[in-house]
C-alpha positions as MATLAB code, in Angstrom:
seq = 'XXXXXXXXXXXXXXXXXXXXXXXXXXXXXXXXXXXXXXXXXXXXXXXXXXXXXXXXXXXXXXXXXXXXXXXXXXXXXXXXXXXXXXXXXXXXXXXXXXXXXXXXXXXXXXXXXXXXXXXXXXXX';
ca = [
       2.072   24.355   -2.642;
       0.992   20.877   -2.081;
      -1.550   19.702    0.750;
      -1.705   15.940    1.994;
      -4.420   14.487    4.082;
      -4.729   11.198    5.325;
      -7.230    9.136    6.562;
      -8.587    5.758    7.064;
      -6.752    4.850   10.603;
      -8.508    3.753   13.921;
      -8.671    1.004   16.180;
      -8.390   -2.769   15.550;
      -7.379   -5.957   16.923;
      -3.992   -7.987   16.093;
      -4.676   -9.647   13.044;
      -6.792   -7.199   11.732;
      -6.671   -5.063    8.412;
      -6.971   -1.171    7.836;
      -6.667    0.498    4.741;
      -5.217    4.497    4.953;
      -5.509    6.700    1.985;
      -3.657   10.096    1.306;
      -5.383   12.593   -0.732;
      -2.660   15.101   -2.482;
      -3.834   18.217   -3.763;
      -1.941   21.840   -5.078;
       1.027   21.642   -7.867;
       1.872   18.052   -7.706;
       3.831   18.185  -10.710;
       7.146   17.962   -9.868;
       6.370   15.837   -6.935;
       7.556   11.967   -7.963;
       7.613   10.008   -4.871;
       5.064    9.729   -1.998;
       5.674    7.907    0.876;
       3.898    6.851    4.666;
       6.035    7.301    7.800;
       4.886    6.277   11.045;
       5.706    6.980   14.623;
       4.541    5.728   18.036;
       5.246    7.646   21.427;
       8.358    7.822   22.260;
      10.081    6.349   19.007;
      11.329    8.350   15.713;
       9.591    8.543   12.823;
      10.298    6.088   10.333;
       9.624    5.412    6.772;
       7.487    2.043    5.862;
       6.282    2.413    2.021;
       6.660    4.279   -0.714;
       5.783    4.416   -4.516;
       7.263    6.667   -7.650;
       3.886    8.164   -8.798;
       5.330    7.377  -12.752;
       6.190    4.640  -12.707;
       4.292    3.020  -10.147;
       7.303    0.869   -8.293;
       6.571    0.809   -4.659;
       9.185    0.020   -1.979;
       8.306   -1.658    1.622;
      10.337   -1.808    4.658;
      10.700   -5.262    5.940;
       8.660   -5.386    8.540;
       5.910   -4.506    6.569;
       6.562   -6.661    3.622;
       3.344   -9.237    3.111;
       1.322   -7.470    5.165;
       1.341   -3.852    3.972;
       1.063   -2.707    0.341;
       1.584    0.920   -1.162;
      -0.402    1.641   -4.106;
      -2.312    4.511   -5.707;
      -5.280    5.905   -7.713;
      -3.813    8.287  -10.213;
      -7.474   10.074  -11.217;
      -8.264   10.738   -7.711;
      -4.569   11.610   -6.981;
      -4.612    9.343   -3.871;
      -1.911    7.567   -2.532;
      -3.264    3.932   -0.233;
      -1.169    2.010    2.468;
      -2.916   -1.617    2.623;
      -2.524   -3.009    5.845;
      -3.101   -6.699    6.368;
      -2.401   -8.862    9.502;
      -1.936   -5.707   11.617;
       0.329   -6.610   15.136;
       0.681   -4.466   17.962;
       3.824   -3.025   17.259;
       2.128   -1.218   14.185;
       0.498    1.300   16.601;
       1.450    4.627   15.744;
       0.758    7.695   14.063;
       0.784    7.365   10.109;
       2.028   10.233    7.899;
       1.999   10.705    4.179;
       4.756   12.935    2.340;
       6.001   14.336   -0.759;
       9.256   14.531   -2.259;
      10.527   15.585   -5.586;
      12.697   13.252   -6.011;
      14.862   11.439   -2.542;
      18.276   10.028   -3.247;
      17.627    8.130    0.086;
      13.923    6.721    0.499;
      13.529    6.570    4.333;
      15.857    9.612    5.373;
      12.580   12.325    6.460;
      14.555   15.146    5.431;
      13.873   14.456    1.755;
      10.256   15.261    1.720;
       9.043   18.534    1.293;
       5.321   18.167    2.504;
       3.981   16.288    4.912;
       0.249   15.697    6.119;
      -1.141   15.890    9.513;
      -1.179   12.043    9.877;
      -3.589    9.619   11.269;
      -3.505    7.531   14.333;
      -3.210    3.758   14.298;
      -4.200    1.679   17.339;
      -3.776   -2.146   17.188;
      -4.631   -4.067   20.806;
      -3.469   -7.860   21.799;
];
């Protein structure tokens, strides 16, 4: 089994910055890609960054891209989501997840695990 718990959201202004880490825990072993979703009332969840835990290569969506930035700590087995220049559409509920190994990045069915996420609140 493998647990995932974020943290680091809460409430800022447009323009501000947040950082959200994911802690993974349990047999991580075969697990080689971890990735942050997010979804705000009403909308699906979608996928906004990920990065092969090997390898290191990280993938944005591009609505993100220079203003959020995956990375991770491989001792402490946490997984960050660096969020600069935060706008109000970025309000939502953030979620970590696991996946051995997803043919397609963003498609949710390709993660195993998921954590409970963490809520995101950005006001004009």
């Amino acid at each position: 089994q493998v647990e995932l718990v974020e943290s680091g959201g809460g409430s800022v202004q447009a323009g501000g910055s947040l950082r959200l880490s994911c802690g993974v825990s349990g047999d991580t072993r075969s697990m080689n890609f971890v990735a942050w979703f997010r979804q705000a009332p009403g909308r699906e969840r979608e996928g906004v960054a990920g990065i092969y835990i090997d390898t290191g290569s990280s993938y944005h969506i591009s609505s993100v891209v220079g203003r959020f930035t995956v990375s991770q700590d491989s001792a402490s087995n946490t997984v960050y989501l660096q969020m600069n220049n935060l706008k109000p559409e970025d309000t939502a509920m953030y979620y970590c997840a696991a996946s051995l190994n997803p043919r397609l990045l963003w498609r949710r069915d390709m993660y195993k695990y998921w954590g409970r996420g963490t809520q995101v609140t950005v006001s004009s």
